[in-house]
C-alpha positions, -999 to +999 in steps of 0.1 A: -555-221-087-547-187-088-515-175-073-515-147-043-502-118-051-473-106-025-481-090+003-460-054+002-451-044+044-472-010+054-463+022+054-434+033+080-453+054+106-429+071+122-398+070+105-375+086+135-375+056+157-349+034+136-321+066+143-330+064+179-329+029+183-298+027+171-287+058+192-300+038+223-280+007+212-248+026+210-252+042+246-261+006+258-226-004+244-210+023+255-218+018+294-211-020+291-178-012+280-174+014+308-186-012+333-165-038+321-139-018+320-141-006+361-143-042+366-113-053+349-092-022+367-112-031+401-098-068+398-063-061+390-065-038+420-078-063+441-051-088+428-022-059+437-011-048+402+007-015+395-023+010+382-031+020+352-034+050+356-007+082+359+017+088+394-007+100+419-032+066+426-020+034+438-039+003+437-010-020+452-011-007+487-042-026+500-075-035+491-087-003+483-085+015+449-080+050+466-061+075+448-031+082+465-011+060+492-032+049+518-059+079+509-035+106+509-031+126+479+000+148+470 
């Protein structure tokens, strides 16, 4: 019996779609980490833990995430 040769893959057609793939897989983890992210600040909000973010937004005042106390900014 004679032995088949290997069978070699064809020739990349367009050679530019690997680099955007990966460009698009990066942007897709990039804005899960973003949403994640809003949810995780969203729910300690919700929960009424001190912000994380700098004097001028208060999540602890309500149920609200407004900057501010109670919508007012200084």
């Amino acid at each position: 019996m004679r032995r088949r040769q290997p069978t070699h893959p064809p020739k990349v057609i367009d050679a530019g779609l690997q680099s955007e793939r990966t460009y698009l897989a990066w942007q897709r983890t990039a804005l899960a980490f973003a949403g994640v992210g809003a949810l995780l600040i969203y729910g300690l909000c919700r929960m009424g833990a001190p912000s994380p973010f700098p004097a001028g937004s208060d999540c602890s005042s309500g149920s609200s995430c407004s900057p501010g106390r109670n919508g007012v900014t200084a």
